[in-house]
N, C-alpha and C positions, 0 to 999 in steps of 0.2 A: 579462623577469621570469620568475624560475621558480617552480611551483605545486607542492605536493604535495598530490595528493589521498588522503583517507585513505579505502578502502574501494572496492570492483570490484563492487559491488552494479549495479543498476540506476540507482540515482542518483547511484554514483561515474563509472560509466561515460559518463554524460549530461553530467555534469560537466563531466568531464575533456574529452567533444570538442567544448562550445559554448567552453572555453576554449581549448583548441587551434585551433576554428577564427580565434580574436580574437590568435593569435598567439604565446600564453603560450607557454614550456616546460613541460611537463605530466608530472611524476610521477608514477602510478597503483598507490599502495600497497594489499595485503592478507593478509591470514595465510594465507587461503587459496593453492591452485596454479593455482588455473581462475577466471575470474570467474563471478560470478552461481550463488555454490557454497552459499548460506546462503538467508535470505529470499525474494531473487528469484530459486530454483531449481525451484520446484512452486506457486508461486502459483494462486491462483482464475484468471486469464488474462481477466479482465472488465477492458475500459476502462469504466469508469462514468463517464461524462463529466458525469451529469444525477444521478444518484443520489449526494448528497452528504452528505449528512442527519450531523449528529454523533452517536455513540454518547452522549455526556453530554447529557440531553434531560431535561424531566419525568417523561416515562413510564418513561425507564430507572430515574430515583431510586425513581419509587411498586415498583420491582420488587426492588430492593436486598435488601432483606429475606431475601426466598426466594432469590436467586442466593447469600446467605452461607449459609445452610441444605440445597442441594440442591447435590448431586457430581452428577445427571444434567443439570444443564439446558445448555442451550448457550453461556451465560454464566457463569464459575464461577472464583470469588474465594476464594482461600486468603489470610485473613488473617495479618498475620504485624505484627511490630514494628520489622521495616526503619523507618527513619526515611524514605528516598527513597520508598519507599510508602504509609506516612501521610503525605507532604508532595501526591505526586502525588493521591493519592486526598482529602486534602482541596480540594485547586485542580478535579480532578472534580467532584466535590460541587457546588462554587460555580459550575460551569462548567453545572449543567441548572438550567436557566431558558432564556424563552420569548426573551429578549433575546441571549442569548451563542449560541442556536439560529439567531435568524436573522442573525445575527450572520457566524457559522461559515459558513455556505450560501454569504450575499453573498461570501466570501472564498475560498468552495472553489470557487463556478461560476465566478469570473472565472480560480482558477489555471488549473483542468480545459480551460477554454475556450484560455487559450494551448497547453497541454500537447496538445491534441487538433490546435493549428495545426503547433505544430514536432514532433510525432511524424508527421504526414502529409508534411509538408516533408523530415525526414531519412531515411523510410522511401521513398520519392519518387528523393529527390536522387541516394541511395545503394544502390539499388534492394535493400535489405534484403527478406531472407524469414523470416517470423515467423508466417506464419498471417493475419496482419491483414485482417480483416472486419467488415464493418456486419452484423452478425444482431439488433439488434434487443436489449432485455432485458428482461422483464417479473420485477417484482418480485412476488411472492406472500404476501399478510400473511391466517392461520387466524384470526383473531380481529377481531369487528366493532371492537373499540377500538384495534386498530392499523390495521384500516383506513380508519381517520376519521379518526388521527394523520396517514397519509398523502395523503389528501385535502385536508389541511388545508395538506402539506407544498409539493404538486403547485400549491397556491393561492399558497402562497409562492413558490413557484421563478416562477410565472409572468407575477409583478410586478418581476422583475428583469434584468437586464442579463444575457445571455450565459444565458437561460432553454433549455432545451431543449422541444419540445415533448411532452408528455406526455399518455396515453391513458388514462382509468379506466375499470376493465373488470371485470363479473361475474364472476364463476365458471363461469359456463356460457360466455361471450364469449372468456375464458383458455385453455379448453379445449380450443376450437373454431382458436384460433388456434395451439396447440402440443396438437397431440392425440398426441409422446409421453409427454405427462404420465399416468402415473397415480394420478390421483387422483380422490374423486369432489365433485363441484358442492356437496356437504352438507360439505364438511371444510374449508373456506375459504372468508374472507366477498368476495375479491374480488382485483384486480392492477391494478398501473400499469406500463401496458408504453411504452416510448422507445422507437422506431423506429429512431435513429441513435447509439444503441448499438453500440462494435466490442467484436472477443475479439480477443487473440493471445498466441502461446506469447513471456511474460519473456523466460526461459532462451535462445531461441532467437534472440530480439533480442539479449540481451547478449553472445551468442558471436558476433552477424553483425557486430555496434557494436565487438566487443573487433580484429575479424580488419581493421576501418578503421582502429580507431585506432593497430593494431601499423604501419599503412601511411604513417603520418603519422611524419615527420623529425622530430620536435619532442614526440614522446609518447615516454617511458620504462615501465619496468614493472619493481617491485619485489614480484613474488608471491611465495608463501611465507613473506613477512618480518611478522613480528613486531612490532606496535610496542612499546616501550620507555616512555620519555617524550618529553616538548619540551623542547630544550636552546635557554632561553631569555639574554635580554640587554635591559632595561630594558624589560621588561613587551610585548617582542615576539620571536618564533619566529624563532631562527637556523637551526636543524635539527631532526630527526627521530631522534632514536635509536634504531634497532632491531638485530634480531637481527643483521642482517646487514654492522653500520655506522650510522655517521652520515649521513643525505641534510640536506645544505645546502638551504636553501630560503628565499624570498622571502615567499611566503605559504602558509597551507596550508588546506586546504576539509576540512572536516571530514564526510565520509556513511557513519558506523560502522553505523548503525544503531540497536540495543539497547544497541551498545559503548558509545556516542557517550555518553553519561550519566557511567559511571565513567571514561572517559577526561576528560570535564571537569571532573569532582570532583580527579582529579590534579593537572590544570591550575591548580583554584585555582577552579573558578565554579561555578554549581547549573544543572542541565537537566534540567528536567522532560521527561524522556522516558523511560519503564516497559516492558518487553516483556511483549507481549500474545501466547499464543503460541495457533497456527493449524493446522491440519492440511489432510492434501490427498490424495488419492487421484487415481492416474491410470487410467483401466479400459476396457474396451469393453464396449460393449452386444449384449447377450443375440443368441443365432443366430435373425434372423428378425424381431427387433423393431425398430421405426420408432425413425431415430436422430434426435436433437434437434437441431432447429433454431434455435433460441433459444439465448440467455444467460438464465437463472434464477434467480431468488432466491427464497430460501423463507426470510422474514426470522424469523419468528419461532423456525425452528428453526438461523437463522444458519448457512445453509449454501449454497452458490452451486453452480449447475452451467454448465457452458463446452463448449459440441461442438468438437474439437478434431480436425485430420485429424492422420494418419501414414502418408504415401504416402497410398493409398487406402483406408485402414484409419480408420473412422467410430470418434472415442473421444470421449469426456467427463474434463474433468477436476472432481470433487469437490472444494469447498476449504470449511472453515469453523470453528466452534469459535472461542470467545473465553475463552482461558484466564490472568488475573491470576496467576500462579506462580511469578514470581520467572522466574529467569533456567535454568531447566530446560529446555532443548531435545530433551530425549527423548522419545521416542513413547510417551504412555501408551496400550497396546492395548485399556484398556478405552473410554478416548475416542475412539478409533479404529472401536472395534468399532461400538458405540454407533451412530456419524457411517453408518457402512456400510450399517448395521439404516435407517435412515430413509431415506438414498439407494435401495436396495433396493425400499422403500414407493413411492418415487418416480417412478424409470425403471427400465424391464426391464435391470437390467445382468446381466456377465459377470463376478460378485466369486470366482470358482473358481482362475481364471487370469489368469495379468501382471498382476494389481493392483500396483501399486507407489504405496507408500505414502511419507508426508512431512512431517514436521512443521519449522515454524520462528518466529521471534519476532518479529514485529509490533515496531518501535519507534512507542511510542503515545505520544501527549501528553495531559493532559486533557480539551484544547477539542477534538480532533482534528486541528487543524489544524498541519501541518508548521512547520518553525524555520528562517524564510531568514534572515540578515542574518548583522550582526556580533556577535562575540560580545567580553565585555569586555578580550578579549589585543586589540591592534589590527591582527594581519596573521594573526588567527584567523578565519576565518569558517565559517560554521554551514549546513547543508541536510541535515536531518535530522528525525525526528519526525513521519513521510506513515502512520504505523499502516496500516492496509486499502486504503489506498489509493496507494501507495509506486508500482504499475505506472503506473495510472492519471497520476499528476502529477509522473511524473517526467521529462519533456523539458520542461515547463514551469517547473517548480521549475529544472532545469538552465539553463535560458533565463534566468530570473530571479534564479539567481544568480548569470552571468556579465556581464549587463549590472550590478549594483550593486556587482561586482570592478574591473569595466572603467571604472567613473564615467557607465554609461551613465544613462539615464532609465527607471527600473525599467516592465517593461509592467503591472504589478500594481500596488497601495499597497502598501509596505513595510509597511507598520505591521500590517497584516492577521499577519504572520508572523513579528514583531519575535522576540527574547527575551522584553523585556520587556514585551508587551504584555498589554493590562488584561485580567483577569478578574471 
């Protein structure tokens, strides 16, 4: 049977080789020339395996207010009259509550939990170099009411299946354990640090994953190309039209990303899936200052940092920003600037020289949680929709959705990640 896959991202790439390993013929479409040239190009580089938590919660709704009001904050929502945006943003809405919260977790630690088996498995098998490391990740919340939210969270996780174990930690205990922070004990009420938390460089994964799958007899590559439409035949996918031609095809896997939305509305269906866009800095640290050991989050000013080598060259990469704007993928510099000014606060960096900066679009859903299955063409199917967490769950999502291609026994509940599933 032949596949195409639409999109060379990180989760077209994953894709494309748990299907190739099950035998498929595998098409690997994208507009781009290089994989891993959009989203997963400058990501945060945090596997969060344990940090699962939905953006759509109680506490985000009580903040709403002020994120429509405030161009500084780190959440920031340009309303607009898009219809696919009032539809998204009303299924958000309905989506914070304490029930769709724990909801969401049960469903993201069980994918994160496979994803964290078959990324060790192919990075293992295939002895890929990406960086990949246990360093550990302590989450950082400035305020005593996000950090009881996440106390409360670390209580949830910890009655479930496929829990991580998890640390609550002072301010002074934080400190002590990543003393490049600078910060001081008075400016935050506290961290939950995960021990078996890894980092690794996307980009570097998907160029090691793209150099197997060119290795593989049975994998094609249609870079550069364009999609077009689906040249259908009784409500099922003959081919693929794009720029370069028609690609015949069997079935095809849909992981556009932010695309993935207006390419189903073409199609004839609704996909709640919005880009959320994110920025990203790559940098090194200051001549003489202690480099960071940890993975960190500093959640309330939604900003992540990731210690990253280059050769022996100790960097960091910055990622964060949560920007509702429509489909704009240009760097605005004053969000930029902004993100830099508090990284700056943070760790002694080096923002004079080789910054290299990055922005790109989160494809978000409301619950947060990604869109495995089928969708209503019946040789369509769907893996799309991972928002902030696209690095993290994507050999798992790939895993899962090549067992429910193959007719296998999905390792997850499908229903967790339906289309249609209940909000």
């Amino acid at each position: 049977m032949r596949v195409c896959v639409l999109g060379a991202g990180v989760i077209g790439l994953t894709t494309a080789w748990e299907l190739a390993q099950r035998g498929y013929e595998v098409a690997v479409v994208d507009r781009r020339r290089e994989p891993a040239a959009e989203t997963s190009f400058a990501n945060g580089a945090q596997l969060s395996y344990a940090f699962v938590a939905p953006l759509a919660s109680p506490e985000t709704l009580r903040k709403i207010p002020g994120l429509l009001l405030s161009s500084a904050a780190p959440v920031r929502i340009r309303p607009t009259l898009d219809p696919d945006f009032i539809r998204w943003g009303l299924r958000f809405l309905a989506a914070c509550n304490n029930r769709m919260v724990a909801e969401t977790t049960r469903a993201q630690l069980a994918l994160s939990a496979l994803s964290r088996g078959a990324l060790a498995e192919l990075a293992q098998r295939e002895a890929l170099s990406f960086g990949l490391r246990t360093a550990g990740k302590i989450v950082l919340h400035r305020t005593r009411s996000s950090f009881d939210a996440a106390r409360q969270q670390v209580a949830r996780q910890a009655t479930l299946q496929n829990a991580e174990g998890q640390q609550v930690l002072t301010a002074s205990e934080c400190l002590e354990l990543e003393p490049a922070l600078e910060i001081h004990p008075n400016e935050f009420a506290g961290a939950i640090y995960t021990p078996t938390e890894q980092i690794g460089d996307c980009r570097l994964f998907c160029q090691e994953l793209a150099v197997r799958l060119q290795q593989q007899p049975n994998v094609t590559w249609q870079l550069g190309t364009h999609v077009r439409k689906l040249v259908m035949r009784a409500n099922r996918v003959s081919g693929i039209e794009t720029s370069q031609g028609v690609i015949e095809t069997n079935l095809v896997v849909l992981t556009l990303g932010s695309a993935a939305a207006r390419f189903a509305k073409f199609a004839g269906f609704g996909l709640p899936v919005y880009p959320m866009k994110g920025y990203s800095i790559t940098a090194r640290f200051a001549s003489g200052a202690q480099a960071l050991q940890h993975s960190v989050t500093d959640l309330n000013q939604k900003i992540v940092y990731a210690p990253l080598k280059e050769g022996y060259k100790d960097m960091v990469r910055v990622a964060g920003i949560a920007d509702l704007v429509g489909f704009d993928s240009d760097i605005d510099h004053r969000r930029l600037t902004g993100m830099m000014r508090q990284a700056a606060k943070f760790l002694s960096l080096d923002l004079e020289s080789d910054v290299r900066p990055w922005a790109g679009l989160r494809p978000s859903t409301p619950d947060s949680r990604p869109i495995i299955g089928w969708s209503p063409i019946s040789n369509l199917f769907l893996n799309t929709g991972h928002g902030a967490l696209g690095w993290t769950l994507a050999c798992g999502s790939a895993r899962q959705a090549a067992q429910m291609i193959a007719g296998e026994q999905p390792a997850v509940d499908p229903r967790w990640f339906a289309l249609e599933r209940r909000s």
